[in-house]
OpenMM code with the backbone's topology and positions (N, CA, C; nanometers):
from openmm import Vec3, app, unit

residues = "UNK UNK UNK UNK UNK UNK UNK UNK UNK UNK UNK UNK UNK UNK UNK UNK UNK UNK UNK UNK UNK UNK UNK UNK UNK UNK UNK UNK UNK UNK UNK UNK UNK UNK UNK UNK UNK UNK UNK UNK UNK UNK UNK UNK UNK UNK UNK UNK UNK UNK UNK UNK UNK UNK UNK UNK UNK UNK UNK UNK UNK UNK UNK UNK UNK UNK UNK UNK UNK UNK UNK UNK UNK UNK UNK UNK UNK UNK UNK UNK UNK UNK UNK UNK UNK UNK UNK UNK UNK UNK UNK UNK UNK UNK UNK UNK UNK".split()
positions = [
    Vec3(18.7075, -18.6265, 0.8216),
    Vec3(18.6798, -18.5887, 0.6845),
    Vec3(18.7964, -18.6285, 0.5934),
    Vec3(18.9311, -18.6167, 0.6516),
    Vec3(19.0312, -18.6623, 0.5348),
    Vec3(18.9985, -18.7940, 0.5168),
    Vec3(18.9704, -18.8800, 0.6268),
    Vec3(18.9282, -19.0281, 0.5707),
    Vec3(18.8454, -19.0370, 0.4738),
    Vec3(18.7812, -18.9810, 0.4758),
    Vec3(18.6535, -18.9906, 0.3784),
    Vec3(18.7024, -18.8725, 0.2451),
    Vec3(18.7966, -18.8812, 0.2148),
    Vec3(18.8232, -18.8271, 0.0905),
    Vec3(18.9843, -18.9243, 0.0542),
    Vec3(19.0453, -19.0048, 0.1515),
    Vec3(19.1352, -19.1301, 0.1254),
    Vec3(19.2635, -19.0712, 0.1879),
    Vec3(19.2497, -18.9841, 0.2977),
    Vec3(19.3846, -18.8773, 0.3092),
    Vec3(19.4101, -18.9081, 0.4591),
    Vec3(19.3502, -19.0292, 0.5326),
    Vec3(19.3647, -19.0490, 0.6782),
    Vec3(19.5152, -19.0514, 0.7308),
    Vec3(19.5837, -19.1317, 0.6449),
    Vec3(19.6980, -19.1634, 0.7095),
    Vec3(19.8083, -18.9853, 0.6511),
    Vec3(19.7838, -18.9094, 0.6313),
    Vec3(19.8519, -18.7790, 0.5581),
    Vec3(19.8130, -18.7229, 0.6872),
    Vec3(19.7554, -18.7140, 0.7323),
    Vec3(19.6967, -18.5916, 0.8466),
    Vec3(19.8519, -18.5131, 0.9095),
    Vec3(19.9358, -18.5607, 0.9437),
    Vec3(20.0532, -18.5024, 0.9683),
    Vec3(20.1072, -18.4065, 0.8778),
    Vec3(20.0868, -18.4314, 0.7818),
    Vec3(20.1697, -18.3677, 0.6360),
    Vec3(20.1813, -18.2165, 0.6180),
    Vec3(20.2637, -18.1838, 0.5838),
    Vec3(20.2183, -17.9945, 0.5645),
    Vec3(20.1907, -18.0182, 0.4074),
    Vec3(20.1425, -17.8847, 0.3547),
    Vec3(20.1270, -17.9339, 0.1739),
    Vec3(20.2231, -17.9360, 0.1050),
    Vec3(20.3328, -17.9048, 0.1620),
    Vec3(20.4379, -17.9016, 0.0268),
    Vec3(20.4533, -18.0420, 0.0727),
    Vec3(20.4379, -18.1089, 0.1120),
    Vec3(20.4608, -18.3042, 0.1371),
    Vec3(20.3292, -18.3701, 0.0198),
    Vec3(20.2356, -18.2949, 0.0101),
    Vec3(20.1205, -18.3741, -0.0683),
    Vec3(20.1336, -18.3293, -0.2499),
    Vec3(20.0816, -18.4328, -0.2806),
    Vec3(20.1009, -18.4161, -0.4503),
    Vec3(19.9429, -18.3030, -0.4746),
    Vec3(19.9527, -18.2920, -0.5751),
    Vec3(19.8751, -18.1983, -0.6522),
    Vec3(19.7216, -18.2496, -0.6270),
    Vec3(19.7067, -18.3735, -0.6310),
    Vec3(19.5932, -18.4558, -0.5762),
    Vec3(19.5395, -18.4382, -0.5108),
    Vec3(19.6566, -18.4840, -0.3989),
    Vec3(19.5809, -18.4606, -0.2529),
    Vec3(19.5772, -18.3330, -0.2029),
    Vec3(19.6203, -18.2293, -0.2539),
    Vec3(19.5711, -18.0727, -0.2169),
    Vec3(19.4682, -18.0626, -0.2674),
    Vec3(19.3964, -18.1024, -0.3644),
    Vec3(19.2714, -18.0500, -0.4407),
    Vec3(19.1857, -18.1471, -0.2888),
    Vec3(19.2078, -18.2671, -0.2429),
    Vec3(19.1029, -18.3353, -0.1604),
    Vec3(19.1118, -18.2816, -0.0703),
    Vec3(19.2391, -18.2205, -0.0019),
    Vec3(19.1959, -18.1844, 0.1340),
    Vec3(19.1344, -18.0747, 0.1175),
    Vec3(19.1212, -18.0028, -0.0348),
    Vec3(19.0493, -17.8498, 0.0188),
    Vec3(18.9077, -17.9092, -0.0417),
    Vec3(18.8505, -18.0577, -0.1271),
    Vec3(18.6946, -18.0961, -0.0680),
    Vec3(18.6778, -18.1214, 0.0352),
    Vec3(18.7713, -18.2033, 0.1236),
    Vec3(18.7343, -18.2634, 0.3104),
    Vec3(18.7275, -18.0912, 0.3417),
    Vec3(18.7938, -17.9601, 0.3480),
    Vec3(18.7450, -17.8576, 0.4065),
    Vec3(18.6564, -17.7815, 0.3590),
    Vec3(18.6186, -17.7972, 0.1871),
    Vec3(18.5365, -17.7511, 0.1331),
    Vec3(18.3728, -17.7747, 0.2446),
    Vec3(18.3792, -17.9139, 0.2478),
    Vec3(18.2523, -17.9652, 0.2770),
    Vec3(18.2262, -18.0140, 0.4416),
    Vec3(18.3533, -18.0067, 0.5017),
    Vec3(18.3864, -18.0054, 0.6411),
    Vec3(18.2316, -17.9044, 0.7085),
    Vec3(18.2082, -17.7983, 0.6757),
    Vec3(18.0846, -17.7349, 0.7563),
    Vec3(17.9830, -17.7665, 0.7146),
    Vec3(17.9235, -17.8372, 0.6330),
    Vec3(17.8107, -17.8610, 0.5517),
    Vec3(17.7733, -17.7386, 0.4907),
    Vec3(17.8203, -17.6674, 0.3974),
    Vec3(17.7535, -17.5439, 0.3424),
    Vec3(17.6854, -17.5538, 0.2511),
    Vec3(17.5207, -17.4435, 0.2397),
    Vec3(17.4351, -17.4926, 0.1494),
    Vec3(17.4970, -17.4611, 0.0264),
    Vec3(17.5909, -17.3941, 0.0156),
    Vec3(17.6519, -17.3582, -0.1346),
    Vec3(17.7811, -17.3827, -0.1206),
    Vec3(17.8471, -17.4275, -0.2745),
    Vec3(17.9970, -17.4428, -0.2652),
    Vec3(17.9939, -17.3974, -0.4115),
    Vec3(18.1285, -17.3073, -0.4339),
    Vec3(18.1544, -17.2161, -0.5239),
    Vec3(18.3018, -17.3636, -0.5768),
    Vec3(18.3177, -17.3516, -0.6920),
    Vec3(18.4362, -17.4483, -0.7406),
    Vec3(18.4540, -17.4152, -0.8990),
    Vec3(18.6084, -17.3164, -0.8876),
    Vec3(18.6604, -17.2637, -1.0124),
    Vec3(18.7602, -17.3462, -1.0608),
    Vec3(18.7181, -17.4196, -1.1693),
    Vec3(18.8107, -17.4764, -1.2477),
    Vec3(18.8884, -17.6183, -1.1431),
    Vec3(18.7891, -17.6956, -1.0679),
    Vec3(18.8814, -17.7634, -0.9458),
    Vec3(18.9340, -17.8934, -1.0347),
    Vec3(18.9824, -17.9059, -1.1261),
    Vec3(19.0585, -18.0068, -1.2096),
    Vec3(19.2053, -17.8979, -1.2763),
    Vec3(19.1798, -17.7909, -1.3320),
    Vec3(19.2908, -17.7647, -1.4346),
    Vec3(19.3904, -17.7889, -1.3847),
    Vec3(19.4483, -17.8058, -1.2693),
    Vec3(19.5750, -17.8584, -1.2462),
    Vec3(19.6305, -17.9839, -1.2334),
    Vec3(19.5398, -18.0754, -1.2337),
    Vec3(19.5574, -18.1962, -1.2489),
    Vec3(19.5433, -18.3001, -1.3611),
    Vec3(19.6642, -18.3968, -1.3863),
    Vec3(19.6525, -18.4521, -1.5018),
    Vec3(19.5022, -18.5502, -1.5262),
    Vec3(19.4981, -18.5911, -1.6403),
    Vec3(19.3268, -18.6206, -1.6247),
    Vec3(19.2420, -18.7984, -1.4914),
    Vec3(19.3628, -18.8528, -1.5220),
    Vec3(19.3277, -18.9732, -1.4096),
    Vec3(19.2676, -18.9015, -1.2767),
    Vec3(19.3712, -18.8327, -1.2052),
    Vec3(19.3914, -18.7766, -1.1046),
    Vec3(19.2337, -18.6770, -1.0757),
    Vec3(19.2159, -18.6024, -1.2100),
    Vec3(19.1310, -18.5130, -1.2463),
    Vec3(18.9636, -18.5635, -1.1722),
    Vec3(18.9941, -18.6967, -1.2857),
    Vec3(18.8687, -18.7323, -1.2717),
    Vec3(18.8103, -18.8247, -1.1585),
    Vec3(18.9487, -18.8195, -1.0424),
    Vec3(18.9056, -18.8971, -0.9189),
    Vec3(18.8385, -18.7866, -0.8192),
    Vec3(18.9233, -18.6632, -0.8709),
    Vec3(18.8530, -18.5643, -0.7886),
    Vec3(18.7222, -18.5240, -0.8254),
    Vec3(18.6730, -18.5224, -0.9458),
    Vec3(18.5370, -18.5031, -0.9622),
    Vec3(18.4732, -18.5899, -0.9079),
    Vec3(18.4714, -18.7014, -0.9176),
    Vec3(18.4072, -18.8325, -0.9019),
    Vec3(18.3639, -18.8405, -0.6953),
    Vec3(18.5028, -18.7614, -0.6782),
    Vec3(18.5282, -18.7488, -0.4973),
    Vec3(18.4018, -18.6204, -0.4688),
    Vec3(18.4451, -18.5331, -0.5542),
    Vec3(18.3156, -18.4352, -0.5714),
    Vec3(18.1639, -18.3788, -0.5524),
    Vec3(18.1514, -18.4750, -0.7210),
    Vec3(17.9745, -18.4786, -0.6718),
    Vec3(17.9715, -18.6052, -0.5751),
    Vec3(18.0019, -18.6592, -0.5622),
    Vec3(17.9986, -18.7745, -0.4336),
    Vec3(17.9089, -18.7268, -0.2979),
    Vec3(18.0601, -18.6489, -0.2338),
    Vec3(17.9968, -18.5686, -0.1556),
    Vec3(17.9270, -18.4592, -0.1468),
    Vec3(17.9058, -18.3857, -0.2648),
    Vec3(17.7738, -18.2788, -0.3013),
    Vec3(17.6648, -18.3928, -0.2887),
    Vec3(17.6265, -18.4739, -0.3126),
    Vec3(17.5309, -18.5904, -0.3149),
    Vec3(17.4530, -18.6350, -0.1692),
    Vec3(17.5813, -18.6657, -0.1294),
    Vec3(17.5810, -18.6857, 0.0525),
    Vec3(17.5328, -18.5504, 0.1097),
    Vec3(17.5664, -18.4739, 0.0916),
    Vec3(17.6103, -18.3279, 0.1506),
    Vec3(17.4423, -18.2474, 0.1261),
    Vec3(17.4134, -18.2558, 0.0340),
    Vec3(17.3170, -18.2074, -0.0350),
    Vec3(17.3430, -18.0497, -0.0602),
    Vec3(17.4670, -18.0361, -0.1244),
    Vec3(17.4738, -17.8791, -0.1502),
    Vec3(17.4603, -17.8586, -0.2359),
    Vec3(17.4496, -17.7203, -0.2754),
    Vec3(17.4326, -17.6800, -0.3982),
    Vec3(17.5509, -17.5919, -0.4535),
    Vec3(17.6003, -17.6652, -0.5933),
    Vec3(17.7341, -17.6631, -0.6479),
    Vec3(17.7196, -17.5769, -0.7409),
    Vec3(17.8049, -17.4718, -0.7659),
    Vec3(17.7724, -17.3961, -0.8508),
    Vec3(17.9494, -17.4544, -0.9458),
    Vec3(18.0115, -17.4732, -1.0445),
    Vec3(18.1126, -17.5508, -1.1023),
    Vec3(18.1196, -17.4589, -1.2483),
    Vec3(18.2880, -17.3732, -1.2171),
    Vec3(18.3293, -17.3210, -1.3269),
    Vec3(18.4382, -17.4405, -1.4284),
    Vec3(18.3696, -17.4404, -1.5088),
    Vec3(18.4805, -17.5454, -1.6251),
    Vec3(18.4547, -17.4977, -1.7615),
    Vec3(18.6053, -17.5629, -1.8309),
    Vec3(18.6117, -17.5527, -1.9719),
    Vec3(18.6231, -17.7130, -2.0416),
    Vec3(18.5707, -17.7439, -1.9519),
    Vec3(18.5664, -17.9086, -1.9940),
    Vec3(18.4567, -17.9396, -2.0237),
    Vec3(18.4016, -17.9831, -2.1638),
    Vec3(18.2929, -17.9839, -2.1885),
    Vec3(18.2113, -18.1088, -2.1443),
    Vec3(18.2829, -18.1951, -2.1068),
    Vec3(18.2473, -18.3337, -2.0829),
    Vec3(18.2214, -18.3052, -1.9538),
    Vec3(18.2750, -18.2516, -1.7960),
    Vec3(18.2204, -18.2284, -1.7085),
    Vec3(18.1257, -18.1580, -1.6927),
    Vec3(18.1147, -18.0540, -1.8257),
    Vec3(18.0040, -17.9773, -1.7617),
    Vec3(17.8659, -18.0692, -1.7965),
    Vec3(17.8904, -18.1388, -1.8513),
    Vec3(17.7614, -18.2439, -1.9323),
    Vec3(17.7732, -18.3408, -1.8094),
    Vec3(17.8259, -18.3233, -1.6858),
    Vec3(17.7605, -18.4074, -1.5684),
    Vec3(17.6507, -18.3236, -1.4710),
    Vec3(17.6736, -18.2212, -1.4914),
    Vec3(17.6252, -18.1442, -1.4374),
    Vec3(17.4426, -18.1410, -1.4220),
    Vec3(17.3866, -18.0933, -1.3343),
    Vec3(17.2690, -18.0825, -1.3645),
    Vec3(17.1903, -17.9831, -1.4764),
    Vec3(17.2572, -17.8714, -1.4441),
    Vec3(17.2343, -17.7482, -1.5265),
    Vec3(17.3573, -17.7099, -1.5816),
    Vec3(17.3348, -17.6406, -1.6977),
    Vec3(17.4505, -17.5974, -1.7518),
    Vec3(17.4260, -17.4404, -1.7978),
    Vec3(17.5263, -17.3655, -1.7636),
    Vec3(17.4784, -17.2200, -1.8290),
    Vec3(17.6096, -17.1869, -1.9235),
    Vec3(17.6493, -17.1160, -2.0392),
    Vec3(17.7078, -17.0528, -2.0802),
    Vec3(17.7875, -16.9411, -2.0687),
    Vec3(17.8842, -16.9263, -2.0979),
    Vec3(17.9275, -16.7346, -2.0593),
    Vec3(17.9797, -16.6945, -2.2254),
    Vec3(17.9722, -16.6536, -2.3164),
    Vec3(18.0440, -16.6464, -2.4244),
    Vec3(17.9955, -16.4865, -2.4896),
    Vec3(18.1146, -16.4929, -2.5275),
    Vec3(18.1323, -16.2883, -2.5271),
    Vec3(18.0827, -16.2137, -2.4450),
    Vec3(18.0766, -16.2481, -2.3091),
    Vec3(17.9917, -16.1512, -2.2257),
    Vec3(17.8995, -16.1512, -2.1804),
    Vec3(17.8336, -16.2911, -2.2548),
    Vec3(17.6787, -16.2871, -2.1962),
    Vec3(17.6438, -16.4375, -2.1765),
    Vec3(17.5602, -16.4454, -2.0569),
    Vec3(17.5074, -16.5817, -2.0349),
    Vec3(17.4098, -16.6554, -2.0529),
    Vec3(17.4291, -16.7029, -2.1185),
    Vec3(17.3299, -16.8204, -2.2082),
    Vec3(17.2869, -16.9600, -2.1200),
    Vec3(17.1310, -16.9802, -2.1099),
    Vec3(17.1372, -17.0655, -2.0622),
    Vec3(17.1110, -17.1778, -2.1500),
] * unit.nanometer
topology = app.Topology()
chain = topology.addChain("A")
for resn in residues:
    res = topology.addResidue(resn, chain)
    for name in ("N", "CA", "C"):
        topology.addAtom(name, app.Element.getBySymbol(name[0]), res)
């Protein structure tokens, strides 16, 4: 699975050796490592600058695609959430779909 998220040759590494990047991929290679019908994902960019950001999305629905799970995706990015299939709202408390 790290191969398939670009992390083959890291496999040795502990995390304080990996950049900010490659911690967000190895926790999709374990995210998606069991095939689960659901994957929960809060905010899985805010820590990363936007290049970086948007390789991990891209690494993302990829394998939600392959995977066939069903992604449930907390963001304040309005542009990701407009990849999304569905989009729901939360604003003052209440959810808008």
């Amino acid at each position: 699975m790290l191969v398939r998220v670009g992390l083959g040759e890291r496999l040795g590494h502990y995390p304080k050796h990996l950049s900010g990047g490659e911690q967000q991929r190895v926790a999709l290679a374990r995210a998606f490592a069991m095939r689960p019908q659901l994957l929960l994902a809060d905010e899985p960019t805010g820590n990363l600058d936007a290049a970086t950001g948007a390789q991990v999305i891209d690494l993302m629905f990829a394998m939600n695609a392959e995977a066939g799970t069903t992604l449930i995706l907390v963001t304040h990015d309005e542009a990701l959430a407009h990849r999304c299939g569905r989009t729901l709202r939360l604003a003052g408390g209440r959810l808008d779909a």
